[in-house]
C-alpha positions, 0 to 999 in steps of 0.5 A: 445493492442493499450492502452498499451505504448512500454515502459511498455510492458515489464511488460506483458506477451503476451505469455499467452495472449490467453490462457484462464483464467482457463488454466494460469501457476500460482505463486508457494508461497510454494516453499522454501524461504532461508535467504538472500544470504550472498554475495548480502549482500554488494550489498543490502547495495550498494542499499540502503545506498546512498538513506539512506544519501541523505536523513540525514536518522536519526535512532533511536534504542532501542533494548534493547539488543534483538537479531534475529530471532524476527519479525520486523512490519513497516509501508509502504508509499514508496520504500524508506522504504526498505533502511531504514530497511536495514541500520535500522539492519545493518550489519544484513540481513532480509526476507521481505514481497513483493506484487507480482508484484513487482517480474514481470520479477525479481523472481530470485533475489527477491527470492535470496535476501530474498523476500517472495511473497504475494497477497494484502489482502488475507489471504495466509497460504503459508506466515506463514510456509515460516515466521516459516521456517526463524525464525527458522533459525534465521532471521529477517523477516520484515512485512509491516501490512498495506500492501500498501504504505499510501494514505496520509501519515498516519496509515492504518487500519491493519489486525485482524489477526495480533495480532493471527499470532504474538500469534501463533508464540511467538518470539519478536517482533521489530517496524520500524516508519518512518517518511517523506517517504509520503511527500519524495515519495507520493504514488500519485506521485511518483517522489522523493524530496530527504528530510530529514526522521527519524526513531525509531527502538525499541523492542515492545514486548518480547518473554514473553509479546507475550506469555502472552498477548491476540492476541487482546493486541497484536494487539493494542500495535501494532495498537498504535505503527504505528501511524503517521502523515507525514505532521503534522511531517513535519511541527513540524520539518520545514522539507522544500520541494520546489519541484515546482510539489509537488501537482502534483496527490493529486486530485487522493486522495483529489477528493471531493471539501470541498467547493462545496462538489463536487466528481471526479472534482478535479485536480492538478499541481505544487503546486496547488489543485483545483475543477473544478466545483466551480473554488476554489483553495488551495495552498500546503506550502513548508511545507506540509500545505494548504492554500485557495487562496479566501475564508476560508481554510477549512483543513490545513493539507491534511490528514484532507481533507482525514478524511473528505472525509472517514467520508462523505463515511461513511455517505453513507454506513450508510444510505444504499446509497453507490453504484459504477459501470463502465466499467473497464480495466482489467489485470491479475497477475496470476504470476510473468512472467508478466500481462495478458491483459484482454481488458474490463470488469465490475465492481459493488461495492454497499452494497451488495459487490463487483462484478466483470466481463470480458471475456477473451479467449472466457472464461466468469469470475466473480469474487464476494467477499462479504463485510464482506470478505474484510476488506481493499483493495489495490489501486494503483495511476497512475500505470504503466504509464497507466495514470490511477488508480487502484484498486486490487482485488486479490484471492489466485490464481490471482490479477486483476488490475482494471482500471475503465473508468468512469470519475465519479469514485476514487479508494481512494472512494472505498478502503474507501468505502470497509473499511466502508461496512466491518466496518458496517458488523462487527458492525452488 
């Protein structure tokens, strides 16, 4: 327990921390979630409208005179998300989707203002009738597909099942593109510069078009829908940031040198990028752009250093040579009481998928989930304090919270890796 600092403690639950793995109380999804409470509404505004001015959040709405219930699809680079989407459909009240740990010692009050709780990239029936029972009751109930706040301030890929489960549900569908919450808020360094954002509310496909249309066609006018760049917006704009630490984290998701193509030795302070290896060093502008202080700039725009990486991982999975492995910290989120500290463990990701293994309570698991079963994963940056990164790795019954030791390791390379192996498997 010496690894865990006071002031997070409060996140676990020590109370089951010897009960065995098979023994853990686990978080009830089926138990019926209601539309908002109609007094939490003013409160829910309180939230979120101050947030949604100190940031000159500029909504655009097309609605076409559409009216609830309807599903709402948005995507996701930071808190700041949900108070846009309240002010978006104000005076109006939405149920939303919520990974489970943000629920950890706030159940009630989630569940009152409408949240509906979900583990990252599994398929949960559960959040279909609990969507069914809210639409027909005539709410808003508010999707984030990409399931994770973006590692670099662009789309992520998004589930195949979404076009099916928007086709099974036949209601309108309404998308939420924000932009400037990434470079607001980086998932990677989570300390916000209070820019200026902008969002487009429109109606994207009616109850008719949904009726008519193949799940597939669903899906891609969605998938087209959600696209965004964060930094090229925030350049096209001159939206300025001149917050001194600005860089401060990109190395956990910039972690190859493209000079000396390098892995796992870049770091990062102030408004600095650099390798450890070749000494280079990259400057990130006031407005969201790189430059090399010696030598050739290689990517201007830090989401072209992300490309480049996930085009060299798929190089590597390609040519069969894709492997990673460490020792790792484990937790577990079996509900939403708190984490269960499962000390050491092992984890294996490779071409045959991934693996992984731990004892707690005197009882040995292992946890095997084949490529073609994960289409993405869920990582986390720095989480909980713990100065370390994460990777999820959930099943309907648990998440576990992944923290490798290895200095020789990304969770960025995995999530892109997972992706790519799942890619290679459905190309055949």
């Amino acid at each position: 327990m010496g690894i865990l600092s006071s002031n997070v403690m409060k996140n676990y639950n020590l109370e089951h921390a010897d009960t065995p793995i098979s023994a853990l109380p686990r978080y009830d999804f089926a138990t019926l979630i209601k539309p908002q409470a109609h007094f939490l509404r003013p409160l829910s505004w309180l939230l979120s409208f101050p947030d949604v001015f100190k940031h000159k959040a500029k909504i655009k709405r097309d609605l076409q005179g559409i009216e609830p219930p309807y599903i709402m699809v948005s995507n996701h680079n930071s808190f700041l998300d949900f108070k846009v989407m309240t002010a978006a459909i104000f005076p109006k009240r939405a149920n939303y989707v919520v990974a489970l740990d943000g629920f950890i010692g706030r159940e009630g009050i989630m569940r009152a203002v409408g949240c509906i709780a979900k583990r990252k990239f599994v398929n949960d029936v559960e959040l279909i009738r609990q969507t069914i029972r809210l639409l027909k009751q005539g709410q808003i109930v508010v999707y984030y597909p990409e399931a994770r706040y973006s590692h670099i301030g662009t789309n992520s890929v998004l589930p195949e099942s979404l076009g099916k489960m928007i086709k099974f549900l036949q209601v309108p569908v309404v998308s939420l593109l924000m932009h400037g919450h990434h470079i607001t808020e980086p998932a990677w360094h989570q300390v916000n510069r209070g820019s200026r954002v902008e969002a487009e509310m429109k109606l994207l496909l009616t109850k008719d078009e949904v009726c008519a249309l193949s799940y597939a066609d669903i899906h891609d006018r969605i998938a087209r829908t959600l696209v965004y760049d964060d930094y090229r917006w925030q350049h096209e704009n001159q939206v300025r940031i001149d917050f001194a630490e600005r860089a401060a984290g990109m190395h956990r998701v910039l972690y190859q040198c493209p000079n000396c193509r390098t892995e796992y030795r870049m770091y990062s302070q102030g408004d600095r990028i650099g390798c450890k290896r070749c000494g280079k060093v990259w400057r990130l502008s006031e407005y969201g752009q790189l430059q090399a202080q010696t030598g050739e700039t290689e990517f201007v725009f830090p989401p072209d250093w992300y490309e480049w990486q996930r085009q060299n991982v798929r190089e590597e999975v390609r040519r069969g040579e894709y492997a990673f492995e460490s020792e790792v910290l484990i937790d577990s989120l079996p509900n939403a009481e708190g984490f269960i500290p499962m000390g050491k463990g092992w984890l294996r990701h490779d071409m045959d998928g991934m693996v992984l293994r731990g004892e707690h309570a005197g009882e040995v698991f292992e946890l095997v989930k084949s490529n073609q079963s994960q289409y993405s994963i869920h990582v986390e940056f720095n989480y909980i304090d713990k100065q370390k990164d994460a990777v999820i790795i959930s099943t309907l019954k648990d998440s576990y919270f992944v923290y490798p030791l290895s200095e020789d390791s990304s969770v960025t390379k995995i999530s892109m890796a997972v992706e790519e192996l799942y890619k290679l498997k459905a190309d055949g």
